[in-house]
ZAVOVO-312071 format. One record per residue (C-alpha): x, y, z; residue number from 1. Coordinates in Angstrom, 3 decimals, padded with zeros to 6 digits. Example, Ala and Ser with C-alpha at 12.3 -4.5 7.8 and 13.67 -1.06 7.14 Angstrom:
       xx       yy       zz   i
  012.300 -004.500  007.800   1
  013.670 -001.060  007.140   2
//
This chain:
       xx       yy       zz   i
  001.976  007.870  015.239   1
  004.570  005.245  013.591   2
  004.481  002.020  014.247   3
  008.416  002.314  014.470   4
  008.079  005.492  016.761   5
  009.088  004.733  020.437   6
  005.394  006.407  021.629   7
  003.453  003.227  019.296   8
  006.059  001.064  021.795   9
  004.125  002.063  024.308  10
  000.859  002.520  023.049  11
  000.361 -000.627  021.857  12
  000.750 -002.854  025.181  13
 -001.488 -000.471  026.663  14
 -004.652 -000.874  023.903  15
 -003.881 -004.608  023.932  16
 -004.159 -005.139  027.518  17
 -007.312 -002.455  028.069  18
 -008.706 -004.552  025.074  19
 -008.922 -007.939  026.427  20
 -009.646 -006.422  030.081  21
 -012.933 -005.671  028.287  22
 -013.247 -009.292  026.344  23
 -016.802 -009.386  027.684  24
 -018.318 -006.047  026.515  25
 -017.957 -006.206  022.843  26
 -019.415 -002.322  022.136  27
 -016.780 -001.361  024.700  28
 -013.614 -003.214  023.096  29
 -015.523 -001.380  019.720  30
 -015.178  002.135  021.720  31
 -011.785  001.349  022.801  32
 -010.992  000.694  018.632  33
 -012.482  004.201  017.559  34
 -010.569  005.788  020.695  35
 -007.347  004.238  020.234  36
 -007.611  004.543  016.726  37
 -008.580  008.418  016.647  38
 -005.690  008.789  018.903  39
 -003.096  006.910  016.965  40
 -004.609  009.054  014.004  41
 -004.447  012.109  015.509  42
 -001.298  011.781  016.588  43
  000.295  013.524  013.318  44
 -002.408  016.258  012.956  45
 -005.875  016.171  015.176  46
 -007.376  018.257  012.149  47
 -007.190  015.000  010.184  48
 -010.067  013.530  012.476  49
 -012.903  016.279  011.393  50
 -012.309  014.075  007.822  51
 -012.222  010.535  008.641  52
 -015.096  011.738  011.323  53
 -017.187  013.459  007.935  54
 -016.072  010.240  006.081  55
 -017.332  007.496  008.494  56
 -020.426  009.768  009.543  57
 -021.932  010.367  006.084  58
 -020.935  006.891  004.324  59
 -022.569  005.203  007.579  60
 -025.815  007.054  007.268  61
 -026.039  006.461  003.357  62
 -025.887  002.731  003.586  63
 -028.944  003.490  006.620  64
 -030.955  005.336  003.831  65
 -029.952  003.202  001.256  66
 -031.168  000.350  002.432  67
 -034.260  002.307  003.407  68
 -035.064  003.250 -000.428  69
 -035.288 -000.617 -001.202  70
 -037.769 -000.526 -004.039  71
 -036.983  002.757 -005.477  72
 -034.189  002.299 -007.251  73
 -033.709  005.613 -008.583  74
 -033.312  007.078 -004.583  75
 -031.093  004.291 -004.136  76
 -028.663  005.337 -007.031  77
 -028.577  008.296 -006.611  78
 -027.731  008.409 -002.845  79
 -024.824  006.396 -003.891  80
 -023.995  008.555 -006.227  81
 -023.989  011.078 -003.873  82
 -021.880  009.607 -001.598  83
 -019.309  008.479 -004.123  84
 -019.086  012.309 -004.973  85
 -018.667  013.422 -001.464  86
 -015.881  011.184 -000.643  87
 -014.238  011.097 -003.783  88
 -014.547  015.243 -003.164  89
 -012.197  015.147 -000.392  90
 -010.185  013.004 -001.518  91
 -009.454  015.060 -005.124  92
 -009.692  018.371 -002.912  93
 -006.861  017.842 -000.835  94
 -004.719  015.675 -003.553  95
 -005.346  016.549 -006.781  96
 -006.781  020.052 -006.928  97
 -003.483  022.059 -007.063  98
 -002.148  019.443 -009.651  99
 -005.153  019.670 -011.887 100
 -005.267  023.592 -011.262 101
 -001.401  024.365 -012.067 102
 -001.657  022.112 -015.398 103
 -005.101  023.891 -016.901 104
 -003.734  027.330 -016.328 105
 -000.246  025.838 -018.226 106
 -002.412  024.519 -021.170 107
 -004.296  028.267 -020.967 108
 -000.832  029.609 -021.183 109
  000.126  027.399 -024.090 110
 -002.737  029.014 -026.335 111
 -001.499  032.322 -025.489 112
 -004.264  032.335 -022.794 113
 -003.246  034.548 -019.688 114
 -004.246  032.246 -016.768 115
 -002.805  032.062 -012.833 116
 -002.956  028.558 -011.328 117
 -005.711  028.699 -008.292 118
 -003.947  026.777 -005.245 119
 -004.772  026.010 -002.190 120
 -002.114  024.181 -001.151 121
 -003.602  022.060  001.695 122
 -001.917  019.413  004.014 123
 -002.662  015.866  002.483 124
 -003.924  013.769  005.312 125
 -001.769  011.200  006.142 126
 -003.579  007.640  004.698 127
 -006.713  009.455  002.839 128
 -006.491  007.570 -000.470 129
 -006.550  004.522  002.121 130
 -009.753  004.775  004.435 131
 -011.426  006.452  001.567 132
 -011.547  003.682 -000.829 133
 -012.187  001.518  002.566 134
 -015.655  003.581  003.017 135
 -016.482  002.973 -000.530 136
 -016.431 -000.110 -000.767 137
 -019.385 -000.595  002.178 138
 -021.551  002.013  000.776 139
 -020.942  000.082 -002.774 140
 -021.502 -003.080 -001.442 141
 -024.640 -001.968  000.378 142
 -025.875 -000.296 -003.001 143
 -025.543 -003.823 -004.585 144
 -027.039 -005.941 -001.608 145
 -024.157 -007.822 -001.117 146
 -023.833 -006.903  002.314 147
 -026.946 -005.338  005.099 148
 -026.795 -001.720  006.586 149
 -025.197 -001.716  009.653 150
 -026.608  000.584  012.634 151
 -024.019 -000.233  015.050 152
 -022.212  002.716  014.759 153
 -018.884  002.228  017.152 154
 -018.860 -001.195  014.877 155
 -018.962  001.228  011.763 156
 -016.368  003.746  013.211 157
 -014.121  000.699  014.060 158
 -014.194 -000.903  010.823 159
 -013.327  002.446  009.026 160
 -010.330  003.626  011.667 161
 -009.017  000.399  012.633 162
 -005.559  001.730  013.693 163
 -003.111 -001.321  012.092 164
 -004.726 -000.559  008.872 165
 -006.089  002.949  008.942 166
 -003.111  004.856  007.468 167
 -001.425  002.447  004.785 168
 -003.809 -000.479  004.471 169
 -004.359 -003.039  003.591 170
 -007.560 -001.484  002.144 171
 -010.357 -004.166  003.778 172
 -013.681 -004.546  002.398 173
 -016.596 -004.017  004.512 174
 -017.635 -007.565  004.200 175
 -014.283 -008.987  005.548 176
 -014.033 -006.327  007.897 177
 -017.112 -005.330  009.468 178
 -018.691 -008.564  010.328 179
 -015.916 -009.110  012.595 180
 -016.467 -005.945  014.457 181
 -020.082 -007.148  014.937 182
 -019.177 -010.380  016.743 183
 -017.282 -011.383  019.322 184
 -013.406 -011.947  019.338 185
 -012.276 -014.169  021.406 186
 -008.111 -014.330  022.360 187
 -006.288 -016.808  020.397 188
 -002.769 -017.179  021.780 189
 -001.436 -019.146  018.633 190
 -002.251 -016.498  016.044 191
 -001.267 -013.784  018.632 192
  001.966 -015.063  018.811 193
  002.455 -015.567  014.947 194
  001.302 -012.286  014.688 195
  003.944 -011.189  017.103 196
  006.462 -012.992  014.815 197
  004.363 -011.455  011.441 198
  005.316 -007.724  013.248 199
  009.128 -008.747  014.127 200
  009.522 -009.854  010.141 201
  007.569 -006.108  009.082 202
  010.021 -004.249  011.621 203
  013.025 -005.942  009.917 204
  012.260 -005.670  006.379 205
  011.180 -001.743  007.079 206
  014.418 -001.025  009.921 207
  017.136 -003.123  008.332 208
  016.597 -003.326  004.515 209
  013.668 -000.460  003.440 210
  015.859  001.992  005.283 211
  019.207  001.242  004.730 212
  018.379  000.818  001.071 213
  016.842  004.408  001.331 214
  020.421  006.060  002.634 215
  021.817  005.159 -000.872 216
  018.519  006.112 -002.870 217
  018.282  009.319 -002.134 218
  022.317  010.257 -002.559 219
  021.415  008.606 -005.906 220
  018.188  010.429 -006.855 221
  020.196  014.301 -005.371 222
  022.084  014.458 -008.725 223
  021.430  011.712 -010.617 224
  022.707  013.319 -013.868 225
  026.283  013.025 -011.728 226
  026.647  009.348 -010.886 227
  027.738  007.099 -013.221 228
  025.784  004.508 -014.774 229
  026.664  001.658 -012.325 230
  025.472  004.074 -009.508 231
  022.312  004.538 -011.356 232
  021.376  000.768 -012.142 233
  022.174  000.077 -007.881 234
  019.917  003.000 -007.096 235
  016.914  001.362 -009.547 236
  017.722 -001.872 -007.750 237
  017.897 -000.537 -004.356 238
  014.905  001.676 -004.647 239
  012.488 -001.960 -005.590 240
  013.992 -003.365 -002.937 241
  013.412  000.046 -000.254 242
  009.819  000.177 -001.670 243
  008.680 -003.703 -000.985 244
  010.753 -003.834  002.175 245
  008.802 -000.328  003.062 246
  005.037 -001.152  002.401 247
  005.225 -005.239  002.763 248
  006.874 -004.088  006.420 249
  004.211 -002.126  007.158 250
  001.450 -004.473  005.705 251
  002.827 -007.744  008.004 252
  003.418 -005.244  010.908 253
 -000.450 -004.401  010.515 254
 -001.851 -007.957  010.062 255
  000.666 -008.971  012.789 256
 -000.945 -006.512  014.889 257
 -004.382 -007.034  013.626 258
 -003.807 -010.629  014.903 259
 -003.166 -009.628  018.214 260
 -007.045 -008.060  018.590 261
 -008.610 -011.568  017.475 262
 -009.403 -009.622  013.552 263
 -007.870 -011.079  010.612 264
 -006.550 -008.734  007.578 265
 -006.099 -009.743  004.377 266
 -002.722 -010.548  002.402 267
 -001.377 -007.692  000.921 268
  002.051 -009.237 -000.560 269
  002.975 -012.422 -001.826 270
  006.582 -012.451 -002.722 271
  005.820 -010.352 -006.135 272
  009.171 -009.541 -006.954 273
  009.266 -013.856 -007.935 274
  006.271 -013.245 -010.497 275
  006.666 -014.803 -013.645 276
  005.160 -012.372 -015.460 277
  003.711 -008.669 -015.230 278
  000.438 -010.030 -014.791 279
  001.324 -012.114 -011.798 280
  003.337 -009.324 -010.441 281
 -000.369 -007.710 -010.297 282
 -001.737 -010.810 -008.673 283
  000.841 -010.676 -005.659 284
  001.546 -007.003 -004.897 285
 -000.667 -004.176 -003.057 286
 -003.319 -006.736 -003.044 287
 -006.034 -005.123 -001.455 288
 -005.412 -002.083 -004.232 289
 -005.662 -004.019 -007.085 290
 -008.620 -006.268 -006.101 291
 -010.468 -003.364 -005.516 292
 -009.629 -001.654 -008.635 293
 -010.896 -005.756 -010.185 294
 -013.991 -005.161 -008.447 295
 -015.373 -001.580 -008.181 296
 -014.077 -000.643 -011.828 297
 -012.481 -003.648 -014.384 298
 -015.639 -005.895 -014.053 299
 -018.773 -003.025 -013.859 300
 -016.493 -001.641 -017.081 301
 -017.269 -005.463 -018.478 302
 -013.908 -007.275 -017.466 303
 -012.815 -009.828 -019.699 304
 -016.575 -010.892 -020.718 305
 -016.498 -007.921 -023.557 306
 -014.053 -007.631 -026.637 307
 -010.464 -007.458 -027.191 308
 -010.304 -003.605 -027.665 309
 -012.408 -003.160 -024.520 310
 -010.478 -005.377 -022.338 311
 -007.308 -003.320 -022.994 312
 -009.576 -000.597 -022.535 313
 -010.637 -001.887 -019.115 314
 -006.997 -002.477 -018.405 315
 -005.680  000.896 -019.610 316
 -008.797  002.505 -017.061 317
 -007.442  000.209 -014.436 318
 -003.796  001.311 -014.063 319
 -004.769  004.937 -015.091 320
 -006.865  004.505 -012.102 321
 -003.916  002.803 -009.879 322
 -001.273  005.858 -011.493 323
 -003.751  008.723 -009.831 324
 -004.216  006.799 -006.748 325
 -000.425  007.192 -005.698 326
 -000.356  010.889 -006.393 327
 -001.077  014.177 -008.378 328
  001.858  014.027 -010.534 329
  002.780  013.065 -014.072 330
  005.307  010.506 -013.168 331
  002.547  008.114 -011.412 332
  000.517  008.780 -014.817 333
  003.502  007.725 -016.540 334
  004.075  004.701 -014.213 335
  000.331  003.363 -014.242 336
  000.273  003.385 -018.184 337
  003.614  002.311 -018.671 338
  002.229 -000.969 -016.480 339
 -001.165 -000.389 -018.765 340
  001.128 -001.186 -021.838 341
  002.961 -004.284 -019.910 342
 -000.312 -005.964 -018.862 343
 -001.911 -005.151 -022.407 344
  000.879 -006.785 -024.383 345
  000.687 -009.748 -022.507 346
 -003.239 -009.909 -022.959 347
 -002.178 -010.308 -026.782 348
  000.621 -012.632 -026.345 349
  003.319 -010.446 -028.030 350
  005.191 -009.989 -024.918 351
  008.485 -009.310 -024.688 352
  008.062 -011.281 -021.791 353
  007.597 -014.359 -023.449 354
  010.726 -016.362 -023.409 355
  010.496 -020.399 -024.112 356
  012.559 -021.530 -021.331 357
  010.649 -020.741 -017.506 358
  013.782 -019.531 -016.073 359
  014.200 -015.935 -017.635 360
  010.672 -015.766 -016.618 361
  011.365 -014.274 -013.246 362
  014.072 -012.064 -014.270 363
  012.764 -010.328 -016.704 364
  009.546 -009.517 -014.585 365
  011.937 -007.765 -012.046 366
  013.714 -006.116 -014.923 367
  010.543 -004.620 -016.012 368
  009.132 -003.814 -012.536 369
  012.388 -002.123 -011.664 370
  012.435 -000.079 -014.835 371
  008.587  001.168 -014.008 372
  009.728  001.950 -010.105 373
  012.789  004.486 -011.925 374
  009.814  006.514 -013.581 375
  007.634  005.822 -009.758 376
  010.906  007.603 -008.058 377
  011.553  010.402 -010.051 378
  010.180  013.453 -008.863 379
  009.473  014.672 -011.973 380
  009.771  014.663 -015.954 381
  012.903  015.993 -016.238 382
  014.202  014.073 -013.211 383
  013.445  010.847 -015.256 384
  014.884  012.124 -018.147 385
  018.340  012.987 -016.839 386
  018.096  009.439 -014.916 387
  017.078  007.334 -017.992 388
  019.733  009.772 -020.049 389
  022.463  008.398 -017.258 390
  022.016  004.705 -017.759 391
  023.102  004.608 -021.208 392
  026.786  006.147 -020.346 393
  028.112  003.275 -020.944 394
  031.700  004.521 -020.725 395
  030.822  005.465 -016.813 396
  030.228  001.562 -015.804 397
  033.533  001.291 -014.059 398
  032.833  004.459 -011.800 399
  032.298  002.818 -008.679 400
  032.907  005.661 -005.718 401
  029.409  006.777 -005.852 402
  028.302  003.170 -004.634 403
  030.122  003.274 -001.032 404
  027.054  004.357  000.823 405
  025.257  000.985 -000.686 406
  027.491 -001.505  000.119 407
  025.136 -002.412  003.082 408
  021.957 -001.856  001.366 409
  023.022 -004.268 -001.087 410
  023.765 -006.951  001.558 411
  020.420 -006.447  003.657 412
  018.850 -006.856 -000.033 413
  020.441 -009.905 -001.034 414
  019.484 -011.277  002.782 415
  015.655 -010.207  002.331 416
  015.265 -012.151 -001.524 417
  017.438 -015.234 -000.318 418
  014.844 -015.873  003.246 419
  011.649 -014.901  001.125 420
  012.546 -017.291 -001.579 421
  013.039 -020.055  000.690 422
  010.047 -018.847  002.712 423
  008.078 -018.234 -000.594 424
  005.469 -021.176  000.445 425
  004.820 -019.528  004.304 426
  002.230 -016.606  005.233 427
  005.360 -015.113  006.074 428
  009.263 -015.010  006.817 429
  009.266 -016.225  010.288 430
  006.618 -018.529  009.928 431
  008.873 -021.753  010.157 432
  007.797 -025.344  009.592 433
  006.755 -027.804  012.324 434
  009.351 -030.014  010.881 435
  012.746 -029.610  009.605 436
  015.847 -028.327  011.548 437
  013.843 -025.022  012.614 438
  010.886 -027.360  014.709 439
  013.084 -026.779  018.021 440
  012.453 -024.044  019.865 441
  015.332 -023.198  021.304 442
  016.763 -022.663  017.755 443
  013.802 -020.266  016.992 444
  013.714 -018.368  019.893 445
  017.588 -017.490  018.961 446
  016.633 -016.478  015.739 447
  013.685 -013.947  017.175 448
  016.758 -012.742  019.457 449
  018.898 -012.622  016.704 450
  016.762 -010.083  014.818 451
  015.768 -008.302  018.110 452
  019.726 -007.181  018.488 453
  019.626 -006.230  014.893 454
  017.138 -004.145  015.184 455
  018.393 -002.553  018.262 456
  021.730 -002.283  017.011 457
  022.346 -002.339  012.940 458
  018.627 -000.591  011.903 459
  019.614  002.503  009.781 460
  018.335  006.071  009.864 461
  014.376  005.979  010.075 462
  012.450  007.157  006.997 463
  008.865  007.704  007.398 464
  006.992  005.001  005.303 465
  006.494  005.688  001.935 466
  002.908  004.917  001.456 467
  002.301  007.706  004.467 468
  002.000  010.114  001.320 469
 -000.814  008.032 -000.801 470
//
């Protein structure tokens, strides 16, 4: 199920009211989580539940056993081991087993080595990469005593399938998460209702700018060899702005509709594409990825408390790392070193980043960031080459007829950076001031209406979200 499908329309009013019908039975609002979720889940493909059912089941009962071994630390190790292998199983099974297959019989081949590629080609579950690094993190956590076993088990299930979240994160921690399915959640109508605005500021920036945007991407990305250079430079533009407006959508559609359940999510965006550097950039988009990657990799590798050459090692391990987590293919490789390099330059102060005056600061961050989300796009190698090879025609720069179908795109864009900048300082878009011309509600309310007709009216052809595939 979508959250911009007509069926989640109608879903959701019914879960929220069943919900807080049953504000006094907390393991019941807990079964009505793991029901609504499963269903929401299983909406795409009910043979995705037998995995998120293995993956909750056996990560639940290792932090049980776990915690049972205290004292033998050996057990304990190697029953997270275990699990870490079991999960991390799936997950390369059914993403990165045909990938890894095709390319070892190819390097066979290269050594005059007759070899056929063994694939399986399975369905990849829609949101794996997300709920799996989400069951990690408690059995890791568990593992290193920073958080107790749980044995409430619908409070478990809920914290792993939590529907807002489940399929595209963010990717919550078990001890931001799961506590709050263990106590009571009481209905706050202001943060409902912020949320409610959080969800109308996703729906726009997915409906109105992350789709329109894609109409013109993919005419782009069809032939890109054929467009002229111009065409080429909009499409990089238009694709950063289709992939933020996509997944920071979704992200402050699922905290907005955390919110309305009494649970709080984390931040998964902070207005990244006004980073000064490639390093912030890092600090203010997919959050929840990247802290993760800080915590369960950078720092056990030693962080920034070893040498030089190990830090960039650290870093290089990192966005490897954040590269394979987007996909089995060469061009997220490409894309998580080529960020590797960014970050690593910076670390040593010979960026090309480092300009004296503040103000290119923010520009060339984008620049960079845009040029990485050309190699993100392409579908592969040779895709990126003919697209990198079209950007220097110079001569082409006064083609313009390819551009038609972004006229729009380009509009919604400039819209979306002009109300984020000046809403940089907020939690979010529509989350206005108490003082100032916007503190009167009528004005308010006929800006909510405003975007309500707009999305009724102007949203463009729906794309599934992006991150659906990760």
């Amino acid at each position: 199920m979508s959250f911009t499908s007509l069926s989640f329309l109608v879903f959701l009013p019914i879960v929220f009211a069943l919900y807080w019908a049953l504000r006094h039975h907390l393991r019941w609002q807990n079964a009505l989580i793991v029901l609504a979720s499963y269903v929401f889940y299983g909406w795409w493909d009910w043979r995705f539940l037998l995995l998120i059912a293995l993956t909750t089941t056996a990560s639940y009962a290792c932090g049980l056993v776990i915690e049972r071994c205290e004292g033998r630390e050996s057990w304990r190790r190697a029953l997270s081991a275990a699990n870490i292998c079991l999960n991390l199983g799936i997950l390369g099974l059914f993403k990165y087993f045909d990938f890894f297959s095709e390319n070892f019989a190819a390097l066979l081949r290269t050594f005059g080595l007759h070899a056929d590629a063994l694939t399986l080609h399975l369905i990849l579950p829609v949101g794996i990469s997300f709920y799996t690094f989400q069951a990690l993190s408690y059995t890791i956590d568990v593992y290193c005593r920073r958080l107790p076993a749980t044995r409430d088990v619908l409070a478990f299930f809920a914290y792993i399938s939590f529907f807002p979240q489940l399929v595209a994160g963010p990717i919550e921690r078990a001890t931001h998460l799961l506590p709050q399915m263990l106590h009571a959640r009481t209905f706050n109508y202001p943060a409902a209702v912020d949320g409610l605005r959080q969800m109308l500021w996703g729906f726009c920036k997915k409906m109105l700018v992350a789709d329109s945007c894609a109409l013109a991407v993919d005419i782009i990305w069809q032939s890109p060899a054929e467009q002229s250079a111009l065409a080429l430079v909009v499409g990089a533009f238009l694709f950063a702005i289709q992939i933020y407006g996509d997944f920071s959508g979704y992200s402050d559609i699922a905290v907005g509709c955390a919110r309305l359940f009494g649970i709080s999510l984390m931040q998964n965006f902070r207005t990244p594409y006004f980073a000064s550097s490639i390093t912030d950039f890092w600090r203010r988009w997919h959050i929840s990825l990247m802290t993760w990657l800080r915590d369960y990799v950078y720092i056990p590798l030693g962080g920034n408390r070893c040498s030089r050459a190990r830090q960039l090692r650290n870093t290089f391990t990192v966005f490897l790392l954040s590269g394979l987590w987007h996909g089995a293919a060469w061009t997220f490789i490409l894309w998580g070193l080529y960020h590797a390099v960014l970050v690593c330059l910076e670390k040593t102060r010979r960026s090309i980043l480092h300009f004296p005056f503040s103000i290119l600061h923010f520009p060339s961050s984008f620049l960079l960031v845009t040029i990485g989300w050309i190699i993100f796009r392409a579908p592969d190698l040779s895709a990126l080459g003919a697209y990198l090879a079209g950007l220097t025609h110079l001569s082409t720069l006064t083609a313009v007829s390819s551009l038609t179908m972004g006229k729009q795109a380009l509009l919604w864009s400039a819209a979306l950076l002009l109300i984020e900048w000046l809403q940089r300082h907020r939690s979010h878009a529509l989350d206005f001031p108490a003082r100032g011309l916007l503190r009167h509600r009528s004005l308010r309310w006929a800006i909510y209406y405003a975007l309500l007709a707009l999305l009724l009216f102007c949203h463009a052809e729906q794309h599934t979200f992006i991150y659906f595939q990760f």
